[in-house]
C-alpha positions in Angstrom: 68.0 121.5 168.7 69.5 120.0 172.2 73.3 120.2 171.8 75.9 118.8 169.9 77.7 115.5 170.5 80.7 117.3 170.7 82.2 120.7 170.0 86.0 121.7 168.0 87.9 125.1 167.6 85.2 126.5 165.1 82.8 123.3 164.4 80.1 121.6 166.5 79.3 118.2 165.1 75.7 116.7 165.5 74.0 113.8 165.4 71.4 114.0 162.5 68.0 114.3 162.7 64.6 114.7 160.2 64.8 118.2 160.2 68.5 118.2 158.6 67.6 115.8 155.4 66.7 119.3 153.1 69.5 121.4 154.3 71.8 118.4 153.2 69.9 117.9 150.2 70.7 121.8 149.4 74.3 121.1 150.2 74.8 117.8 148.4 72.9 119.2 145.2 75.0 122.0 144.5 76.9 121.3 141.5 80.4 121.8 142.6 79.3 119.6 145.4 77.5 117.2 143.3 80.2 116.6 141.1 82.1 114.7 143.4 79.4 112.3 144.9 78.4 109.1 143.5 75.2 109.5 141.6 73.9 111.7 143.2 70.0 111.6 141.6 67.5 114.0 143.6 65.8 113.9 146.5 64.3 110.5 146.5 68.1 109.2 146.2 69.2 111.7 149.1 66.3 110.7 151.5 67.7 106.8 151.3 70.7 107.8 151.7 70.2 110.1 154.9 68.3 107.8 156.5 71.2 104.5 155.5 73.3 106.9 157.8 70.3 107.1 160.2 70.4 103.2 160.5 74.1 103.3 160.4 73.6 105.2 163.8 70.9 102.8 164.8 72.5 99.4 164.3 76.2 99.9 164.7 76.0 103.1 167.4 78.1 105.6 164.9 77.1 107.4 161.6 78.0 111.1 160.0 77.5 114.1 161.6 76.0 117.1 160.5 78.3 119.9 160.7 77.8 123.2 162.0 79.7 126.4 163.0 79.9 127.0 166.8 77.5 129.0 167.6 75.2 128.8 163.9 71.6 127.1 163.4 72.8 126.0 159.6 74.3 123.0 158.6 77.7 123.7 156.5 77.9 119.6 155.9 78.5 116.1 157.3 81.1 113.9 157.7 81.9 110.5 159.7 82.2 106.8 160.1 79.1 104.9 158.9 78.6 101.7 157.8 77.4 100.9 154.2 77.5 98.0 151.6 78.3 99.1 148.0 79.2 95.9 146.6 82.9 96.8 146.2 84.7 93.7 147.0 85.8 92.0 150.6 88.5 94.9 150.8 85.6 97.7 151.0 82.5 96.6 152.1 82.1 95.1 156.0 84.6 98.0 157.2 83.8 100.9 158.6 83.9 103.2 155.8 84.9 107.3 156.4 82.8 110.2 154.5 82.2 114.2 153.9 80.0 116.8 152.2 80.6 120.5 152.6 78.9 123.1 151.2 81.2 124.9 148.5 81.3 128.1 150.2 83.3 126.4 153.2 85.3 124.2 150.9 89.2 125.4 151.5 88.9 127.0 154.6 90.3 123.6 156.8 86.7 122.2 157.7 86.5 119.2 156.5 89.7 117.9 157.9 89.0 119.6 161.6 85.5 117.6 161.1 87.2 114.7 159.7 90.3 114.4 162.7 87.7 114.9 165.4 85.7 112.5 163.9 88.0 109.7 163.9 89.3 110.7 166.8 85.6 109.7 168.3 85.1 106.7 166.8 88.3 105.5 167.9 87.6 106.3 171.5 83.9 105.3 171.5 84.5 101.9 169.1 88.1 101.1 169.1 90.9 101.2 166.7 89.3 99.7 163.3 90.5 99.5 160.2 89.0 102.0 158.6 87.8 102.3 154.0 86.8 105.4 152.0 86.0 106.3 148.6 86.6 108.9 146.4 86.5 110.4 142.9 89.9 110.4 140.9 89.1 114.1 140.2 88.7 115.2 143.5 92.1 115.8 144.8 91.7 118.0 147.8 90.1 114.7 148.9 92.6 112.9 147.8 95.2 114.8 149.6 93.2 115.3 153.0 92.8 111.6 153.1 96.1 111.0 152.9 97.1 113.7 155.6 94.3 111.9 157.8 96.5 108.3 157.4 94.2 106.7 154.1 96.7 105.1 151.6 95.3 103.5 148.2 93.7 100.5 148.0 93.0 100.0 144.5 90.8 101.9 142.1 87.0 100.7 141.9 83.8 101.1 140.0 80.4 101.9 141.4 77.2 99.7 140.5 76.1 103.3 137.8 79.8 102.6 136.5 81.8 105.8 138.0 85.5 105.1 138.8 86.5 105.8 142.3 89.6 105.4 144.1 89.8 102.7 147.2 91.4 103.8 150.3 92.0 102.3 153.8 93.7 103.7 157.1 95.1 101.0 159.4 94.1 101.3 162.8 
């Protein structure tokens, strides 16, 4: 490892590379985890999906982080602004769209939205104020409720391609 992109009071945030795809695949397969993500259907599914963020990073110069603990060698998650296409209607897909995983043992301990704050924070300064989408289960209220403390408001509610009902949120620049 070099060094992070950039550091917060107890997280360092990463760009990702090969050697993080099973560590996140550890992470994002736990079931509490799992639970909340969209079909989430072994490695073969995670590997497309880590490297969609890879070419999120590629084409469009911003993607997730992989999280870490100052000062600790294992990842505890991801989150970020990437760019995907989910086929969710002119109001979703084209924007920006915000995202996190965290390894249940962190989960309620503030993490995620350090990770998530500092993250926007970033891609405001490196790409400009954006509107910015996100997506997340109906059942997953701490979501919810950090999404809405980081600015999202509802969009609408959704379904994925597999048929899963998510809720729609945006946050205006």
């Amino acid at each position: 490892m070099s060094r992070p992109a950039f550091v917060t009071e107890r997280l360092e945030l990463w760009r990702p590379t090969a050697a993080d795809i099973e560590p996140m695949f550890a992470i994002a397969s736990h079931p509490e985890t799992a639970r909340h993500l969209a079909a989430h259907r072994g490695f073969a599914d995670h590997f497309e999906r880590f490297c969609r963020n890879a070419g999120s990073w590629l084409l469009y110069g911003y993607g997730a982080f992989i999280l870490r603990r100052r000062g600790e060698a294992d990842p505890i998650g991801n989150c970020g602004i990437f760019r995907s296409w989910r086929g969710l209607g002119e109001d979703f897909d084209g924007f920006p769209e915000a995202g996190r995983i965290l390894r249940a043992d962190c989960t309620g301990q503030g993490y995620a939205g350090e990770a998530m704050r500092a993250a926007l924070e970033w891609f405001a300064r490196e790409h400009g104020p954006q509107r910015i989408v996100c997506m997340i289960a109906p059942d997953n209220t701490p979501s919810l409720a950090l999404a809405e403390r980081l600015g999202f408001s509802r969009i609408r509610e959704g379904e994925l391609r597999e048929g899963e009902a998510i809720v729609l949120l945006e946050r205006q620049p």
